[in-house]
N, C-alpha and C positions, 0 to 999 in steps of 0.2 A: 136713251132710256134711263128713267130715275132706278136708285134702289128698290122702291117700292113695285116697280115695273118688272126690274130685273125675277123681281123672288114670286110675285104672280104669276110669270108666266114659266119659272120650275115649276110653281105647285100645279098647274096646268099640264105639264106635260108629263109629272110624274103620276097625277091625283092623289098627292100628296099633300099636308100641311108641311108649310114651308115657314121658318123664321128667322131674322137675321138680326144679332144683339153683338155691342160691341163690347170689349174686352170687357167691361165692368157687367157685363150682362145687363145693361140697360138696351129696351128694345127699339132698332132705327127700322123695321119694315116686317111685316108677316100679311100672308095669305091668306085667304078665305078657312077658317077654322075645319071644316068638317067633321071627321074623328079626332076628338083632340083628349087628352087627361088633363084633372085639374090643375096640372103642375104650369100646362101650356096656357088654360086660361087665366090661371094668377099672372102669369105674365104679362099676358096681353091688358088686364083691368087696371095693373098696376105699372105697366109700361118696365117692368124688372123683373128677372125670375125670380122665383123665392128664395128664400136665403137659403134652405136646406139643399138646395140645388148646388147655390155658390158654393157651398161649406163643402161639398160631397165633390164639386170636381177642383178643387183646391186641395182638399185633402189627399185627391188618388192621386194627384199630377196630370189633370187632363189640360190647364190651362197652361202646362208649359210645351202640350204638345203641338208638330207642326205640321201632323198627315191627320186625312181623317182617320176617326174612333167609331163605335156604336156603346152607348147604354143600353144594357140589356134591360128588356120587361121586366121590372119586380125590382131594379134597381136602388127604387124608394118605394114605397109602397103606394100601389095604384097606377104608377109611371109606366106610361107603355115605352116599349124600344125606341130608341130615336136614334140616325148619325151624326156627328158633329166635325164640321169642314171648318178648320183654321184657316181664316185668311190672314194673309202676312202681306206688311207693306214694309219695305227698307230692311230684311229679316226679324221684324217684329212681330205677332201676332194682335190684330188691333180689333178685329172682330170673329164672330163664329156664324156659321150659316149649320139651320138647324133643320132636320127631316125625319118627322115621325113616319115611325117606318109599321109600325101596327100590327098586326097578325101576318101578314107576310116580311118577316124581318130583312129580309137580302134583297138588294137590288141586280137588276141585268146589266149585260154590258152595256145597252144600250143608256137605260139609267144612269148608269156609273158615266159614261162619259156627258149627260145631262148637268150631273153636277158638277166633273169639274168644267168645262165652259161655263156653267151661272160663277164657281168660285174664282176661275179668269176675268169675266164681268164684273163682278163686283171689286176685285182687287182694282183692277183698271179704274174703276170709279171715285173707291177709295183712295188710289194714289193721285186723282186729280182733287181730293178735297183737303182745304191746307191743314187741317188738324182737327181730325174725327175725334181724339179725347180731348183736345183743346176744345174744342166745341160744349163737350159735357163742363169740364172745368168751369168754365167761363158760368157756364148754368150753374154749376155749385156757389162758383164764386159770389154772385149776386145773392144765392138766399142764403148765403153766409154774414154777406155784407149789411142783409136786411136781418138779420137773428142780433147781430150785434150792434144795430143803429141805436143811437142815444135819445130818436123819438120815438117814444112809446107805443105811438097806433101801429107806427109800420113796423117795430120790430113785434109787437103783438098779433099783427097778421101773418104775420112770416113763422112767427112760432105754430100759430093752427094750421098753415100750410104743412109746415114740416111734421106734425102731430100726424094728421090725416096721411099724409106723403109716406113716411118712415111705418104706419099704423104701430104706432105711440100707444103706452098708457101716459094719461097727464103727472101720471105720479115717478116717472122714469126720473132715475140720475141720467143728466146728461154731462157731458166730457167737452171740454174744450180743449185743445193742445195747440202751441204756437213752434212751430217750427222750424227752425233757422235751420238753413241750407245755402250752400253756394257763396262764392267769395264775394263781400261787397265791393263796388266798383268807387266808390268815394273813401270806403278805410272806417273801421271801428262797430258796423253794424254786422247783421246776421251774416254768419260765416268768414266774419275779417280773419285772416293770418292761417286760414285752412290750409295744408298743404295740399296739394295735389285737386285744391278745386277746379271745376272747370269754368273755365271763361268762351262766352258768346263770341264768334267771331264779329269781326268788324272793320271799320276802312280805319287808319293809325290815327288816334290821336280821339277817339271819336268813345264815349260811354258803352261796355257792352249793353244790350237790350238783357237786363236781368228779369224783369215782370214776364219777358218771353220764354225765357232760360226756366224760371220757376213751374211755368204755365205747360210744361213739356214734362218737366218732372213731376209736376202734377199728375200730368196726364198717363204717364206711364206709370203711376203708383194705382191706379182706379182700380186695377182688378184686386190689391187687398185690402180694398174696402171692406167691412161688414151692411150686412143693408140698410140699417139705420144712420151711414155715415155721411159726411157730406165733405168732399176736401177742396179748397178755396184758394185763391192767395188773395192776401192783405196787408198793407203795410209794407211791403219786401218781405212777406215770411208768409209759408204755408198754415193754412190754421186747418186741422179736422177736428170736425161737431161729431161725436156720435153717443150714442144711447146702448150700446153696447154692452155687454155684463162682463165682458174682459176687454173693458178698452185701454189697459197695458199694451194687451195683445196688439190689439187694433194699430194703436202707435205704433208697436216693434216692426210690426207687418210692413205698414207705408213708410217708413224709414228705412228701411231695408229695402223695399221698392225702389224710393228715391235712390239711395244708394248705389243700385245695380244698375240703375238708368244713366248716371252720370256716368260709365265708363268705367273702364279700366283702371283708372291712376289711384285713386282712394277715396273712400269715402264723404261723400258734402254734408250732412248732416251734423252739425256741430255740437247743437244743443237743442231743447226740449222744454216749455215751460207746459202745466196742464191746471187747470183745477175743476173741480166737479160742481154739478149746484141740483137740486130739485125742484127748484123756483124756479121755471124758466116759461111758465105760459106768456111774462109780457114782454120776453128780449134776452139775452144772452152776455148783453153789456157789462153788466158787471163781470163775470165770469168771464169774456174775453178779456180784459182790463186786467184778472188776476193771474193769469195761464200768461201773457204778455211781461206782464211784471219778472212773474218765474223764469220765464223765458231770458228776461235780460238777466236775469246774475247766475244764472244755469253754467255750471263749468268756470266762472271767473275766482272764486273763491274756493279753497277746499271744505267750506261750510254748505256748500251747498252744489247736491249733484249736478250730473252732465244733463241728466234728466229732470228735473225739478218740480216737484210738488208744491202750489199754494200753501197749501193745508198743513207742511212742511218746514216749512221758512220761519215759524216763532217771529222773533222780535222784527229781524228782517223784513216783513211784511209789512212793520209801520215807515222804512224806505219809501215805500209806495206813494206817498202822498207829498215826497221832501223830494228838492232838488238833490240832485248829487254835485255838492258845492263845497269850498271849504267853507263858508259861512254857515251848511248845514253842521258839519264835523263841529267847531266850534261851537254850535249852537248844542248836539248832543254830548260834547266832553271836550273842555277849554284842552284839557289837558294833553289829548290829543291833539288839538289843533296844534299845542305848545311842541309835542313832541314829531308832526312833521313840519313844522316847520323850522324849528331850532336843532330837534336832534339829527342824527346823522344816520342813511340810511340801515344800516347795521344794528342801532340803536332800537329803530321803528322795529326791525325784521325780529328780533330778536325778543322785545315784548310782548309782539304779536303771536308768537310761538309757544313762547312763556304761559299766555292767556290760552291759547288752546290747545293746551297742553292741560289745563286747570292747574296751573303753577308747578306741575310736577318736572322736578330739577331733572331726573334722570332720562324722561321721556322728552324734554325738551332740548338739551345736551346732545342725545340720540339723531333728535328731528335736524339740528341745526351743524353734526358731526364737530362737536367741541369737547372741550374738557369742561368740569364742572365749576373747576376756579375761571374759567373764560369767561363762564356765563354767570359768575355772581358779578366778576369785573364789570362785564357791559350791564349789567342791571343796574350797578353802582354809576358807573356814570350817567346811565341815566334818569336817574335821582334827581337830577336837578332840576329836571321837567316835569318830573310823577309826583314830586311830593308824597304824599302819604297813600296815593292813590290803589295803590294795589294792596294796601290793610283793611279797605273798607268794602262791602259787599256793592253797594250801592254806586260808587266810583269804579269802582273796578269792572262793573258791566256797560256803564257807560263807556268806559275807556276801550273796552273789547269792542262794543259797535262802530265806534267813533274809528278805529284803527281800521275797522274791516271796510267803513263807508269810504278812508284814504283810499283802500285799495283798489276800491271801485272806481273812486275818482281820477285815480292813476292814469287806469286803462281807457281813462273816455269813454 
């Protein structure tokens, strides 16, 4: 017997509405409706509970519970009583089995042992399916994939899908975040040099399966979704879409998700790129493109947080469009190009300091733990590469980007 079989034939033997949503509270089977409150048919129209639902048993701590519960009548308003049976596969919670319980709120013993054999059945079900949130992911993944396509029709369909889907106003800011997690398996992409990331197992010598590795952290992040969200992988890095009025929040939420998914050792989550747009009826492309950008220099520079805002980045944002080369460095300030490749690392580190510092000797002294005659010394030596560059406003900010683009260049 399928899911759908399973939870028919509780609501039959209870005369009960019966329904069963997995962690994200998206709906995989319900019963013939009967008595139901509005709360149950948004569900069912929209295939998700409503959000006020989500938000209410996230906020009490119901979704980290592992026995059943009941919401009492009047819990939101108009919400009849209903219980809620965790089912757990692996000691995880990955779905809930739902029983409006009505004007008679208690069940008999005989009931009660009804539901836990349907919550035996379905676990058993569950554990023979290879990945109940992977299943959903993989569904995000695709209208993610299609919000950010670079043809127009189909990222324009994709967008009045998710309108209609998410019930959108067209005038929403929408949120893009790209999110590096997990160590990369080749060196220098999302999550390189992480301590304690986890790695896929595998036979020696052999790539871990990282798109599977993300695809699981994904999936364990779905229940702090908001309902306007969508979280995907792309590229080797999680991307969430959401429409959200605190998708700060929203971010913190699935990061920290991700985070307690990967285990014990510490945190995967390395960095964060986001940008927001309000244009988004015909795709999302651009906006993925900027939240990606942010992404890549997210935490590499102390110019720019762990977190990192588009909207944020100032001049850095015209990076976006330039290789990270020394022919670029040279192209935006000879003089840096002069100064990594003639001067001496100490030299570079030291002006670099200097400049973001805004030339201030004693904060910069501070930054780099010297004395103040140390640091007119190495400034002086390296005179011979600046030239007059740091008298002039217009030199001098090229010098600072061009220094900062080294550093990027550095780290590959």
């Amino acid at each position: 017997m399928d899911l759908q079989g399973v939870v028919s034939e509780l609501a039959e033997r209870l005369g009960r509405p019966v329904a069963l949503n997995d962690y994200g509270l998206e709906l995989l089977a319900a019963s013939a409706q009967m008595e139901v409150d509005r709360y149950r048919v948004a569900g069912i129209l929209r295939r998700r509970a409503p959000a006020e639902v989500l938000n209410l048993l996230q906020e009490r701590g119901f979704m980290e519970r592992s026995t059943p519960f009941v919401l009492p009548a009047g819990w939101l308003p108009g919400m009849r009583a209903r219980m809620g049976a965790p089912i757990q596969v692996s000691g995880s919670t990955v779905a809930f089995l739902w029983i409006i319980l009505g004007e008679r709120a208690h069940l008999d013993a005989q009931e009660y042992a009804a539901v836990r054999e349907t919550v035996e059945e379905v676990t058993a079900l569950l554990s023979r399916t290879p990945s109940l949130g992977v299943g959903t992911v993989m569904a995000y993944t695709r209208m993610v994939q299609r919000l950010i396509a670079t043809e127009p029709v189909a990222a324009g369909f994709a967008a009045a899908e998710f309108m209609t889907e998410k019930a959108l106003d067209a005038q929403a800011v929408v949120w893009v975040s790209v999110i590096h997690a997990v160590e990369d398996p080749v060196g220098g992409g999302a999550g390189a040099g992480v301590p304690g990331a986890p790695r896929p197992r595998g036979e020696p010598g052999t790539e871990p399966d990282r798109p599977a590795l993300l695809s699981s952290l994904a999936a364990a992040a779905l229940g702090a979704l908001d309902p306007t969200a969508l979280l995907g992988v792309v590229d080797g890095a999680l991307v969430l879409v959401t429409a959200s009025r605190t998708p700060e929040r929203t971010l913190q939420q699935v990061c920290a998700a991700v985070d307690r998914a990967s285990g014990p050792a510490r945190p995967v989550v390395r960095a964060t790129g986001s940008a927001a747009t309000q244009v988004w009826s015909t795709g999302l492309n651009t906006t993925y493109q900027e939240a990606a950008f942010a992404g890549r220099l997210a935490g590499r520079i102390p110019e720019v947080p762990r977190n990192a805002l588009h909207a944020q980045l100032g001049a850095l944002a015209l990076l976006r469009h330039s290789p990270w080369t020394t022919a670029t460095i040279e192209l935006i300030s000879p003089v840096a190009a002069r100064l990594v490749a003639e001067g001496s690392p100490i030299s570079r580190e030291t002006v670099l300091t200097y400049l973001r510092n805004g030339g201030d000797a004693q904060s910069t002294c501070a930054a780099l733990s010297i004395h103040r005659t140390t640091l007119y010394y190495r400034l002086d030596r390296a005179g011979v590469h600046l030239g007059d560059a740091l008298d002039h406003g217009w030199s001098r900010t090229n010098l600072y980007l061009g220094l900062l683009l080294a550093e990027l260049v550095s780290e590959g």
